[in-house]
SERO-4910 file (N, C-alpha, C, O; in steps of 0.05 Angstrom, whole numbers):
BEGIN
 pado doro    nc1    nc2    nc3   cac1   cac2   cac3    cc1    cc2    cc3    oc1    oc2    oc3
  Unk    A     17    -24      0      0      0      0     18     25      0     37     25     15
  Unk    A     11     52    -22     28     66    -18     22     89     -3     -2     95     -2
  Unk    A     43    105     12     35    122     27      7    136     21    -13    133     34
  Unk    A     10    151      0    -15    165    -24    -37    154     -5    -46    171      9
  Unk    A    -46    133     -3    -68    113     13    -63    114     39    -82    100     46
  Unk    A    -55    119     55    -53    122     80    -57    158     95    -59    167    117
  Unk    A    -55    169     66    -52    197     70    -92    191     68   -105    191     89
  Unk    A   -102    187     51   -125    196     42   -145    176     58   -168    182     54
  Unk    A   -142    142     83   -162    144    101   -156    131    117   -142    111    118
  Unk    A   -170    144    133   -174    127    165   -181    113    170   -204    112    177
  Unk    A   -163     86    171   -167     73    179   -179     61    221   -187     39    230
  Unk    A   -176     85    232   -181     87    266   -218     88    254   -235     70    260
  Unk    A   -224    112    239   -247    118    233   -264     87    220   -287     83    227
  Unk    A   -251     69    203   -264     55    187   -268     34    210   -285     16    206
  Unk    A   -254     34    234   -259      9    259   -280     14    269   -301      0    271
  Unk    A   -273     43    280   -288     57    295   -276     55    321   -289     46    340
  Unk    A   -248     62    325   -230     66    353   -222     87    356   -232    104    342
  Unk    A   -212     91    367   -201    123    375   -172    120    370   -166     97    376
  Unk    A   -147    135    360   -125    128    346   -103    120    375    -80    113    369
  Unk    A   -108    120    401    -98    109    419   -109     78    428    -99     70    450
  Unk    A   -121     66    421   -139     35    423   -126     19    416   -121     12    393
  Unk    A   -117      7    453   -102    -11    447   -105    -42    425   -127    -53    422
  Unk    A    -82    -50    415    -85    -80    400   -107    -99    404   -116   -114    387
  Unk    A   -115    -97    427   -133   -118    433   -165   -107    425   -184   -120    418
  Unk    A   -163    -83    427   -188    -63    425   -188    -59    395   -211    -55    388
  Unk    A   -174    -59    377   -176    -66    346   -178    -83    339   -186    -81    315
  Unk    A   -173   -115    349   -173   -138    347   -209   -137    344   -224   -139    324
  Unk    A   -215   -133    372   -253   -135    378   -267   -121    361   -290   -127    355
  Unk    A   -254    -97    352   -274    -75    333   -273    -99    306   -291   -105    290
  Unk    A   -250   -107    308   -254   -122    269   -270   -140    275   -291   -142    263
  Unk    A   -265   -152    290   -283   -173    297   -313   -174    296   -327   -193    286
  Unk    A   -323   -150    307   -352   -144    316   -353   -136    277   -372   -149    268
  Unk    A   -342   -123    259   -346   -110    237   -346   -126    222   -364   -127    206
  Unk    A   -331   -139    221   -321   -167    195   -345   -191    198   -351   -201    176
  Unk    A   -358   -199    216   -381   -214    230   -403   -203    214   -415   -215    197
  Unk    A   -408   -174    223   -437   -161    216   -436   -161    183   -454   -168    167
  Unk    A   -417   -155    178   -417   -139    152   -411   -165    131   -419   -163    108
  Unk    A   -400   -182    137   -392   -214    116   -413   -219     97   -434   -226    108
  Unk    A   -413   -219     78   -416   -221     50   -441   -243     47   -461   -242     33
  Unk    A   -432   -263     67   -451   -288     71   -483   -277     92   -503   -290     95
  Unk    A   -476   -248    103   -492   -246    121   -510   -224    115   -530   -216    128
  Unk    A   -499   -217     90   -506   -191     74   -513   -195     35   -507   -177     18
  Unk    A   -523   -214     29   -525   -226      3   -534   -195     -6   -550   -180      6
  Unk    A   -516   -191    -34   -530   -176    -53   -528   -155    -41   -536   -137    -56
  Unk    A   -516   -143     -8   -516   -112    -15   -479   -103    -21   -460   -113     -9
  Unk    A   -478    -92    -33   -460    -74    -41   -444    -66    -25   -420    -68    -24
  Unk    A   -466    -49     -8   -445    -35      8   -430    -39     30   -411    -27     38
  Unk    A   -451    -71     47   -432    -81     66   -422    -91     59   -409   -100     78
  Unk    A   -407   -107     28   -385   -114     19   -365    -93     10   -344   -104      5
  Unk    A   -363    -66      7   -347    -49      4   -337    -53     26   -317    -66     28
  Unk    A   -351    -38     50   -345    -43     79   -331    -62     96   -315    -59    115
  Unk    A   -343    -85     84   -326   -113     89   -296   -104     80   -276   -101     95
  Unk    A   -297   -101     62   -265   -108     38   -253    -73     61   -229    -73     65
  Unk    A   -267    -50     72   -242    -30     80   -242    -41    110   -223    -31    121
  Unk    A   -254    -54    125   -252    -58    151   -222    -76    145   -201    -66    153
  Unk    A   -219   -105    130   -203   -125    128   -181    -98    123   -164    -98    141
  Unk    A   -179    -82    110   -153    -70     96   -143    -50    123   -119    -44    127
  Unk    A   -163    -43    137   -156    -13    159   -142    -43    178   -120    -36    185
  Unk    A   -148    -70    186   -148    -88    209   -115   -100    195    -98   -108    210
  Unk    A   -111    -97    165    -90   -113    161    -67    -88    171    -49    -98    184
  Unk    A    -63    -64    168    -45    -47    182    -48    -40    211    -26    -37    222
  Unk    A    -68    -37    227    -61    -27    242    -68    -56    268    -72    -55    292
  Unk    A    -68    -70    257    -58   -102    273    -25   -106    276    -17   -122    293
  Unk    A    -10    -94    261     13    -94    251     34    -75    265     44    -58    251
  Unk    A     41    -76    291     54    -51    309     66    -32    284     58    -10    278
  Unk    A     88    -48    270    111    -30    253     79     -8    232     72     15    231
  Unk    A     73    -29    222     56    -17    194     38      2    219     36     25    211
  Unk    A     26     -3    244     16     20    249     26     46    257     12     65    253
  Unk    A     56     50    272     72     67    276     78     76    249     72    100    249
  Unk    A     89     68    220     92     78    196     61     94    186     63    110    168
  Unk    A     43     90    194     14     95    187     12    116    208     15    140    202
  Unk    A      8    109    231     11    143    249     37    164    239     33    189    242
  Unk    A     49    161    234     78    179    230     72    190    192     82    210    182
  Unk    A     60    176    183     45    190    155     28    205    158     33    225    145
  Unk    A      2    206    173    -19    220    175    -12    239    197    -24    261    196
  Unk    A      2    236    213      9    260    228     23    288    219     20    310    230
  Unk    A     39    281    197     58    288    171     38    310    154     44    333    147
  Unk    A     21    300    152     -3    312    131    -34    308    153    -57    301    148
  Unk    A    -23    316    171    -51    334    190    -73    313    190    -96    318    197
  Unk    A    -67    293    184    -89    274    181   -104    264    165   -121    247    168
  Unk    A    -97    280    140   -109    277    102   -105    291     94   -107    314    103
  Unk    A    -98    286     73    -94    303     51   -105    320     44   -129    322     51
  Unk    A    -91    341     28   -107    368     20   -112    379    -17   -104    399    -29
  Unk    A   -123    362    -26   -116    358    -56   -140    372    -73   -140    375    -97
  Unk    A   -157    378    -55   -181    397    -64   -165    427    -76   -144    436    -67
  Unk    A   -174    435    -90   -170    459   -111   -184    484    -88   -207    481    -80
  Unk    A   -167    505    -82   -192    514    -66   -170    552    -61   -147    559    -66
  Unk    A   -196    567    -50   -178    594    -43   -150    597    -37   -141    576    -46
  Unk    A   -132    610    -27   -110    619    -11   -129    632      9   -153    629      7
  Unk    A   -114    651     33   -126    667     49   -120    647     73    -97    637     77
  Unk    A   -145    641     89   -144    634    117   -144    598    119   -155    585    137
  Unk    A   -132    590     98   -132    559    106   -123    549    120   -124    565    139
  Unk    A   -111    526    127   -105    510    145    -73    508    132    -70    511    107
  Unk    A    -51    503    150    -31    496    138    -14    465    137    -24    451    120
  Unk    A      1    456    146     15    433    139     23    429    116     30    449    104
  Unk    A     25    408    105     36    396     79     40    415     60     61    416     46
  Unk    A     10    439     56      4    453     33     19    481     48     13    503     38
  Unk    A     35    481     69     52    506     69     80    500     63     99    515     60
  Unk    A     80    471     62    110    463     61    108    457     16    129    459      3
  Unk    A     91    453      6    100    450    -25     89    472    -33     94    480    -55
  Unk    A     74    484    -19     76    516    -35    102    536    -25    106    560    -32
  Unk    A    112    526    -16    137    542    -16    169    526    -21    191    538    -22
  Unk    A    166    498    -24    176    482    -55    178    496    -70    198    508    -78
  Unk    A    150    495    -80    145    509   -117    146    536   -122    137    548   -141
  Unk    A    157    544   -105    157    580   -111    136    603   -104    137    628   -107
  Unk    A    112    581    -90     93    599    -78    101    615    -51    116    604    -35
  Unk    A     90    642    -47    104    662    -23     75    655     -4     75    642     17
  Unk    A     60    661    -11     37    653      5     14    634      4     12    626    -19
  Unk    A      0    626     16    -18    605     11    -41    610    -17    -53    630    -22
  Unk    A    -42    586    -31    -54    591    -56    -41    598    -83    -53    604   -104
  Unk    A    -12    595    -78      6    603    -96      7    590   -126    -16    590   -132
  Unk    A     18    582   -143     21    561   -164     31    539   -159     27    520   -174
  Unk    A     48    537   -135     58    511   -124     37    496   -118     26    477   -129
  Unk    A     29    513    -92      4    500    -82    -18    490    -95    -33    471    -92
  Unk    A    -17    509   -109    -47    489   -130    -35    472   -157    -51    464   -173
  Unk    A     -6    466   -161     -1    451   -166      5    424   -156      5    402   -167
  Unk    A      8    429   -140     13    406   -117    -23    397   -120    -30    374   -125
  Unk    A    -39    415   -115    -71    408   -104    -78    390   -126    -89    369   -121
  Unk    A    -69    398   -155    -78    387   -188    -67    363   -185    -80    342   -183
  Unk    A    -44    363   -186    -28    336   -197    -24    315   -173     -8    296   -174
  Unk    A    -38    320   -154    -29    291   -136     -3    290   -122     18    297   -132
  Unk    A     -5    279    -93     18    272    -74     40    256    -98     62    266   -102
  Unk    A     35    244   -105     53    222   -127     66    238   -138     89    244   -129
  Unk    A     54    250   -165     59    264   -187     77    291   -172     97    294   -186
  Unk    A     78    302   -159     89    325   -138    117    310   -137    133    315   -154
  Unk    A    122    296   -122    141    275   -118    156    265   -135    179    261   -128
  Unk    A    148    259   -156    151    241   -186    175    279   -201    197    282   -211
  Unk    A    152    301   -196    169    320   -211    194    324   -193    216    329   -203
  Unk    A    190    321   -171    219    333   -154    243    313   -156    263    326   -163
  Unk    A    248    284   -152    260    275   -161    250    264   -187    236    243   -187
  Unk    A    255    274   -205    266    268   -234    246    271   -252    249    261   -274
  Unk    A    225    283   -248    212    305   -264    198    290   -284    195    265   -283
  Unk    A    187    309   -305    181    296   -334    158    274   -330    144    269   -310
  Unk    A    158    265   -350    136    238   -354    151    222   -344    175    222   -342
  Unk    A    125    199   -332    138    185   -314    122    156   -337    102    157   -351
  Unk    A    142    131   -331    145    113   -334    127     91   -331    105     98   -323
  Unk    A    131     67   -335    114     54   -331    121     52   -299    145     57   -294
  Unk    A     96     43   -264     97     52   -249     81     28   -237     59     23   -246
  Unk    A     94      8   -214     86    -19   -206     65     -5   -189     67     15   -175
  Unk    A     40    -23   -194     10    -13   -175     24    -11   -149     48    -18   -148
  Unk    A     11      0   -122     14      5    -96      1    -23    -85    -20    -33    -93
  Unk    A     20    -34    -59      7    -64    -42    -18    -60    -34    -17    -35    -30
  Unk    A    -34    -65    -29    -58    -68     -5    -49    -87     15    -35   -106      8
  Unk    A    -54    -84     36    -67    -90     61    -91   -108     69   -115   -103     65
  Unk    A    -77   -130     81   -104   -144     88    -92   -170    110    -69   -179    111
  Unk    A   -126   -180    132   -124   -189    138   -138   -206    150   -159   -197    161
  Unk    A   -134   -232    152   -156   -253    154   -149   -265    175   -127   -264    184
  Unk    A   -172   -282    187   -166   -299    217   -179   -326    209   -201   -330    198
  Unk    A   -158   -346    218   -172   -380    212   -160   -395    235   -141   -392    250
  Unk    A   -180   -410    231   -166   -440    263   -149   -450    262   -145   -452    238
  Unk    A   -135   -459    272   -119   -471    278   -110   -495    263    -86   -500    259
  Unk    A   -135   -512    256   -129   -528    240   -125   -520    210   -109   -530    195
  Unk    A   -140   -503    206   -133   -494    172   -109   -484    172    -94   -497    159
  Unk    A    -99   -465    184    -72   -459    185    -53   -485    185    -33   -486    171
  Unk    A    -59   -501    198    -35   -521    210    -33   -540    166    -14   -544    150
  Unk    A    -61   -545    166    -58   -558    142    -59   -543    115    -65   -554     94
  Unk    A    -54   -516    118    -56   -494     92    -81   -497     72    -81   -499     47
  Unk    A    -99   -497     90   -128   -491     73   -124   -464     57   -107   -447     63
  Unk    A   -148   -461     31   -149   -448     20   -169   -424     28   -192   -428     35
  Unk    A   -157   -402     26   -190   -383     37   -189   -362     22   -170   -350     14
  Unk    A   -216   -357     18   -223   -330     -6   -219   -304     14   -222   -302     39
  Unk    A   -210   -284     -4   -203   -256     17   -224   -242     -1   -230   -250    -24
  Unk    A   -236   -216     11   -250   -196     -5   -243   -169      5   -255   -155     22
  Unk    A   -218   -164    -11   -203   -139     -9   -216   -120    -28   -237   -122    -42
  Unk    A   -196    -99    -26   -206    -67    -30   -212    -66    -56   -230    -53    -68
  Unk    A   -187    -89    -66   -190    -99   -103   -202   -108   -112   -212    -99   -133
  Unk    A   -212   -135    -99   -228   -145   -107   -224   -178    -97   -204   -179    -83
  Unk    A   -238   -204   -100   -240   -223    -91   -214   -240    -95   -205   -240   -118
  Unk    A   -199   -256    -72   -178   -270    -80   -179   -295    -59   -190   -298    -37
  Unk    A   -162   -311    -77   -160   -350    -65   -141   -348    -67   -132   -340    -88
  Unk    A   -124   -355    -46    -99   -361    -36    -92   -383    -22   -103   -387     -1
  Unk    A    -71   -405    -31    -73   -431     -2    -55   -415     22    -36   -400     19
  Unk    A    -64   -420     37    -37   -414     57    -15   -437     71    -19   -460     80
  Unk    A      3   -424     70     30   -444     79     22   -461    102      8   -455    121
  Unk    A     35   -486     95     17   -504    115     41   -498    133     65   -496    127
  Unk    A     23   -493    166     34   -483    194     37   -454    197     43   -444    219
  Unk    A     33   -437    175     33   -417    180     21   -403    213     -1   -407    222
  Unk    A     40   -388    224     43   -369    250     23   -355    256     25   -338    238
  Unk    A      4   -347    269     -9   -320    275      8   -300    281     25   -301    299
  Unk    A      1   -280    264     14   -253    255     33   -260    238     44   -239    230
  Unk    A     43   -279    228     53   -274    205     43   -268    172     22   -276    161
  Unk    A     66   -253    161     54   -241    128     61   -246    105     84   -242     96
  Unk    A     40   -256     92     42   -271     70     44   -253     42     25   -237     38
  Unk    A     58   -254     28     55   -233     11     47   -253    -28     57   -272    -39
  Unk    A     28   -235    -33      7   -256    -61     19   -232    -83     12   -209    -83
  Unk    A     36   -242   -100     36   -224   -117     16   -217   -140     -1   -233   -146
  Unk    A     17   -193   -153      3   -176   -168    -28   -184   -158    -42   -189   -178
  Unk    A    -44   -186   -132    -63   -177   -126    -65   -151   -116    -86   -147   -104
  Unk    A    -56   -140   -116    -48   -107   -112    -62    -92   -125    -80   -101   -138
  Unk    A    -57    -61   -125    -72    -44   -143    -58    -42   -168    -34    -48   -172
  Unk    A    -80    -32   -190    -66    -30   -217    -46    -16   -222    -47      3   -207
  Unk    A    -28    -15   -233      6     -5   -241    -12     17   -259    -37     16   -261
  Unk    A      6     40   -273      0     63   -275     22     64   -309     46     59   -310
  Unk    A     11     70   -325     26     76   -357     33     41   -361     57     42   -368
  Unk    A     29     22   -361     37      6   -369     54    -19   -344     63    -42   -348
  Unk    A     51     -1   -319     70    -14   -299     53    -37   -285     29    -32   -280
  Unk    A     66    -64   -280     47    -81   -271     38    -76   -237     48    -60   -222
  Unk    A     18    -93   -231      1    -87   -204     21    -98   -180     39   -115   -180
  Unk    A     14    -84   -165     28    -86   -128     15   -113   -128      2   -126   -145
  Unk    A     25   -117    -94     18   -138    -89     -2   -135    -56     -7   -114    -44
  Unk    A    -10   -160    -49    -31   -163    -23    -13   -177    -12     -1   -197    -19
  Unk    A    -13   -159     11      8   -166     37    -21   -175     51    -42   -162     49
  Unk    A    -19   -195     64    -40   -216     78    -28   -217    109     -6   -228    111
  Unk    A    -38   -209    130    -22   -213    154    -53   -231    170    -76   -223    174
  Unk    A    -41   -251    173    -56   -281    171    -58   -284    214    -37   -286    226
  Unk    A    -74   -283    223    -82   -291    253    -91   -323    256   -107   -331    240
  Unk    A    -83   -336    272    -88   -359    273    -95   -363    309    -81   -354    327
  Unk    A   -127   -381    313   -139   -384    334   -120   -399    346   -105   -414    333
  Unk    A   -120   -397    368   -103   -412    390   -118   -448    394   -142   -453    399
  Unk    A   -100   -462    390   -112   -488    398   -117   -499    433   -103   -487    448
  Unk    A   -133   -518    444   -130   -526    462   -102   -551    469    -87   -560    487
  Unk    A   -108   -551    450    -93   -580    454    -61   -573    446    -42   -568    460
  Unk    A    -66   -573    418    -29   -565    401    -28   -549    388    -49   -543    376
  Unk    A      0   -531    384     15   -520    385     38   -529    358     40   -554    355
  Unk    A     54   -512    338     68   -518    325     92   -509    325     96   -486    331
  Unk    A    106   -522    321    138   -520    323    153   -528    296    156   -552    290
  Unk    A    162   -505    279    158   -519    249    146   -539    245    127   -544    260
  Unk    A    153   -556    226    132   -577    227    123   -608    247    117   -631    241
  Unk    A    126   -597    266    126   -611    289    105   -603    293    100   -581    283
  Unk    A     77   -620    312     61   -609    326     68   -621    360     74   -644    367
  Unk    A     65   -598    377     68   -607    411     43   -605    420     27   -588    412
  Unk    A     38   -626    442     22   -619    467     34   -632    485     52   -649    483
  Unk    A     20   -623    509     21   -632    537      8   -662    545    -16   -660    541
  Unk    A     13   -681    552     -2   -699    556     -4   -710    592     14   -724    600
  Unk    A    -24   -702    608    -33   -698    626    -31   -737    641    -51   -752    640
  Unk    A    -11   -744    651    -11   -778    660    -13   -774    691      2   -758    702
  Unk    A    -31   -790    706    -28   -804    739     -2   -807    751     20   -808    739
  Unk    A     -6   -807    776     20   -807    791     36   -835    790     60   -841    791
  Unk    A     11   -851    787     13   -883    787     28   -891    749     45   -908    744
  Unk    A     15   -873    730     22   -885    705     51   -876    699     66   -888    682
  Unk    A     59   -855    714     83   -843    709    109   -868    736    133   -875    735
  Unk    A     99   -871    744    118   -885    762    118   -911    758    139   -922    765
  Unk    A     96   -930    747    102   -957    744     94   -956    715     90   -980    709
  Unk    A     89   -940    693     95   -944    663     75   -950    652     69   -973    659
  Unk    A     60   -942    638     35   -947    625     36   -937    592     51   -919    583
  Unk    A     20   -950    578     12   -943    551    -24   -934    550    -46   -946    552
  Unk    A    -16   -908    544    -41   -893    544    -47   -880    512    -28   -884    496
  Unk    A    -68   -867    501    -81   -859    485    -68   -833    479    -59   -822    499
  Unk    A    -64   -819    453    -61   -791    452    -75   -782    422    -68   -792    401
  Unk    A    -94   -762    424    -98   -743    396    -90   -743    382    -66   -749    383
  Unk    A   -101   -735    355    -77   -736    342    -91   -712    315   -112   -720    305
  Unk    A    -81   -691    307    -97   -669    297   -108   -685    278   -126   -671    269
  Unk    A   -109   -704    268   -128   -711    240   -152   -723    254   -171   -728    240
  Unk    A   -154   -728    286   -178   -730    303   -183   -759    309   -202   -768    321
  Unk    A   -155   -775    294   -164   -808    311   -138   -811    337   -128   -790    344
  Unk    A   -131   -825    345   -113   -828    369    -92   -848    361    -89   -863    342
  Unk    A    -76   -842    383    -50   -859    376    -40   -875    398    -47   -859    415
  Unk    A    -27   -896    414    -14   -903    428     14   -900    439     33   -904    424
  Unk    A     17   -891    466     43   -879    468     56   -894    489     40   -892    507
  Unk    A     77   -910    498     77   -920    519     99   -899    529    119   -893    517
  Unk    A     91   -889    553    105   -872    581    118   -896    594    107   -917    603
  Unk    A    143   -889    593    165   -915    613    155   -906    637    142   -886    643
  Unk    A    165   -927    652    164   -931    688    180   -906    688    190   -897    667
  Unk    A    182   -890    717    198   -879    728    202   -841    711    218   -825    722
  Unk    A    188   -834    691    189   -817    682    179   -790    693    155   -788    693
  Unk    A    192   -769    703    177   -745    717    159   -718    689    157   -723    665
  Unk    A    151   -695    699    141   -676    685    164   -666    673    186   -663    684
  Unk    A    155   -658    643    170   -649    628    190   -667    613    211   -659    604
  Unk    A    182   -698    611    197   -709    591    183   -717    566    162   -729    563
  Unk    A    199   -707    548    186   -706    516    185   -741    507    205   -754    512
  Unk    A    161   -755    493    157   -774    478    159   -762    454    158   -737    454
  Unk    A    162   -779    425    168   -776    406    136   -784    384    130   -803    398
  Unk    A    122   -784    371    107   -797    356    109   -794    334     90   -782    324
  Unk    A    130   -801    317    130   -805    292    109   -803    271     88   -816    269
  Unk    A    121   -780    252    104   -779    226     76   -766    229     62   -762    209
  Unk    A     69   -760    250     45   -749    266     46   -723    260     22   -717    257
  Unk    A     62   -700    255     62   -678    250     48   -664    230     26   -673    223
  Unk    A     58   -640    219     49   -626    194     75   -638    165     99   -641    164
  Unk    A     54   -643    147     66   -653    119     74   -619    113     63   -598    118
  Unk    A     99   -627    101    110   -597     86    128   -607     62    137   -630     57
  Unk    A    131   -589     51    153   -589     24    174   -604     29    182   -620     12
  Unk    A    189   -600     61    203   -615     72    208   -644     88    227   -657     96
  Unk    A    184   -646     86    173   -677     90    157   -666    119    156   -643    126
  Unk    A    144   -697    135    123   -687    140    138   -702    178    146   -724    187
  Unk    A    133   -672    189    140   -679    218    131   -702    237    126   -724    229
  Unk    A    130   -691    267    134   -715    294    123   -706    310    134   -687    321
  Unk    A    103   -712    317     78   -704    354     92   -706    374     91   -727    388
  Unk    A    107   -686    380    126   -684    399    103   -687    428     89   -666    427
  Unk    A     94   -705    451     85   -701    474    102   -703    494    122   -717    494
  Unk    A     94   -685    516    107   -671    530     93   -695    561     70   -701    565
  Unk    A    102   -698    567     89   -715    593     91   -689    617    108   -673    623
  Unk    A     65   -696    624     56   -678    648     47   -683    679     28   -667    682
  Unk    A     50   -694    698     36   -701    724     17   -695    729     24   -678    745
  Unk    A     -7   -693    728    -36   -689    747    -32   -695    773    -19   -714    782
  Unk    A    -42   -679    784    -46   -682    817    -78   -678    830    -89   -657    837
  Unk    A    -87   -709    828   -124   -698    838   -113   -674    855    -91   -669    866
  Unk    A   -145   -658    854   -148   -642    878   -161   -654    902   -156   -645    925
  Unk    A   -176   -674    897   -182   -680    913   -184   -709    918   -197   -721    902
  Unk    A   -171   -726    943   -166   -759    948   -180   -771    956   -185   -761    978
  Unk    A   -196   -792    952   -213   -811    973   -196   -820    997   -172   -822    995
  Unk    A   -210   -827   1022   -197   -831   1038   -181   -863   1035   -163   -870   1050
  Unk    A   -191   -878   1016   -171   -908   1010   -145   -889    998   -122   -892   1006
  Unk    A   -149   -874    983   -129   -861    964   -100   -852    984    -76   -858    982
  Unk    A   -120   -832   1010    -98   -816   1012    -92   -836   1030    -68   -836   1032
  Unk    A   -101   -853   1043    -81   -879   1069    -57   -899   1049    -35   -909   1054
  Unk    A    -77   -900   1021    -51   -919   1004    -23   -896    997      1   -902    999
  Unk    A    -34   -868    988     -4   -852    987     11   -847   1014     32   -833   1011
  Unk    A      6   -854   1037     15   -844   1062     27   -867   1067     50   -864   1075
  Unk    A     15   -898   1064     34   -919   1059     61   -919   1049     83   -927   1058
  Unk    A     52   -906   1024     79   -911   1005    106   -883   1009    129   -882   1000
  Unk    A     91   -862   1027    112   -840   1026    120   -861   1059    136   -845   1070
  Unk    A    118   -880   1076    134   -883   1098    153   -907   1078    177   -910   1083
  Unk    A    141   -922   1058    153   -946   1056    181   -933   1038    204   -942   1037
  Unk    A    168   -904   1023    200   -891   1004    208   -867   1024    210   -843   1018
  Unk    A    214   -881   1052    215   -841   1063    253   -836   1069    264   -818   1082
  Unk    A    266   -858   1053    293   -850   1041    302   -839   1020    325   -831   1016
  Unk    A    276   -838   1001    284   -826    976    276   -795    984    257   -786    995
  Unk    A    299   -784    974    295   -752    975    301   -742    946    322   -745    932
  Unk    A    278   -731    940    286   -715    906    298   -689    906    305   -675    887
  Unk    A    300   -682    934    317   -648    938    346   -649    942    360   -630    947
  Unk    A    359   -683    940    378   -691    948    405   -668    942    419   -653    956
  Unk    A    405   -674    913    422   -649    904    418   -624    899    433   -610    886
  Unk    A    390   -613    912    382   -589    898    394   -563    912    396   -543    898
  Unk    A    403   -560    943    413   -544    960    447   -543    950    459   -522    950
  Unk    A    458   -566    944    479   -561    939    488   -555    906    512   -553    902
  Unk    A    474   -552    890    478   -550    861    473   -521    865    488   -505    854
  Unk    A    440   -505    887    447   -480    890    466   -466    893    470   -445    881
  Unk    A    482   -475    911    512   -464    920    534   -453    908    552   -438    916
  Unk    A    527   -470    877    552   -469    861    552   -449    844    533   -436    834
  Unk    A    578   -445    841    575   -413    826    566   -414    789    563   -392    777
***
């Protein structure tokens, strides 16, 4: 997206936030907007699909810390929009249009600069100062955009239609792709200018948080939650498995929290071949014991009351 476009809208306005609203508070405005206004929910009108396509475009920058600090530091630059209307000298407003009317040789407001600057466009202004003349063929400007999917589409690079500022686009996405990371689709962009081909759609892609797993290139992790009993005398238990049938894992005897099992081939397929369901073994501790429960653990802490697991832990503190 080129500056030109960031000069001419507001995107705070198109949320409906106030230009201090925090990330999470733009997150909910798209949310509440992109919902009402969706295409599927609005057959045949027009204009909540216009609306659709600038909410996605105002949500794909200013979701984006850098792109929103570059986007505040532009419109602050130029007062908050542009001034490209053709209009008196006398008692206007100043910024931008006091700084290229006195570029171009204008002494006071309304000069020839200035209303050249007003005629020919932020671009074209620009285009004459470094290097003048007719300009060339001229690659379209990027758009902005941004879409949110689950977890599982992400993980397996489903395909999803976007309905940007341009117009309608299908894109697969990289299988495992990140929340917040940006995908960039070439020549869906705006049209190029004398012959120059189209920008491109920068896609900055949100992905729902899973309960379960988590990706690690193409690795998928979770936690797998085992008894005090299965972890200490060794059991083969059940585990998920994102395509939704289960797998068999055997947990050795004697294993504490935080030791990784391996499950082969279980992961995300990629270009690079297809990963390993890394589980994480975890201890549960009921909250609450039956009274057989807690007399059989009170048993077994007099029958192990030589084993100490803090054995080395005071003196490994010590060390420098």
């Amino acid at each position: 997206m080129s500056s030109q476009d960031w000069f001419t809208k507001d995107f705070y306005a198109t949320l409906g936030v106030s230009k201090d609203a925090s990330q999470e508070d733009v997150k909910k405005a798209y949310r509440r907007l992109a919902r009402d206004l969706h295409p599927d929910r609005n057959p045949g009108d027009a204009s909540s699909e216009q609306r659709f396509k600038d909410v996605g475009e105002a949500y794909g920058v200013l979701s984006d810390k850098e792109q929103r600090q570059q986007y505040d530091a532009i419109r602050a630059m130029g007062g908050g929009g542009p001034r490209f209307q053709a209009g008196s000298g006398g008692t206007g407003n100043g910024g931008f249009e006091d700084v290229f009317s006195s570029m171009f040789g204008g002494g006071g407001r309304g000069g020839s600069g200035q209303q050249q600057y007003r005629a020919q466009g932020f671009e074209d202004v620009l285009s004459n100062m470094f290097g003048g003349g007719q300009r060339g063929p001229q690659k379209g400007s990027d758009v902005a955009a941004a879409t949110e999917v689950s977890f599982r589409q992400a993980a397996v690079g489903e395909t999803v239609t976007l309905r940007t500022s341009t117009g309608t686009v299908k894109t697969r996405l990289p299988v495992g792709v990140t929340d917040g990371q940006k995908i960039r689709i070439a020549g869906k962009g705006r049209a190029g200018t004398h012959g120059g081909p189209p920008g491109d759609l920068i896609l900055t892609v949100r992905v729902s948080k899973h309960p379960v797993f988590t990706v690690d290139g193409k690795n998928l992790r979770m936690s797998l939650p085992v008894s005090f009993d299965e972890a200490a005398l060794g059991a083969t238990v059940e585990v998920p498995t994102l395509e939704g049938d289960r797998v068999k894992v055997k947990v050795p005897s004697g294993h504490s929290s935080g030791t990784t099992l391996r499950v082969k081939g279980r992961g995300l397929t990629t270009k690079q071949g297809t990963g390993d369901l890394l589980v994480t073994v975890q201890i549960a501790v009921p909250n609450k014991l039956s009274r057989q429960a807690k007399e059989a653990l009170q048993a077994y802490a007099r029958a192990d009351a030589k084993h100490d697991p803090r054995e080395h832990l005071y003196e490994d503190a010590a060390k420098l």
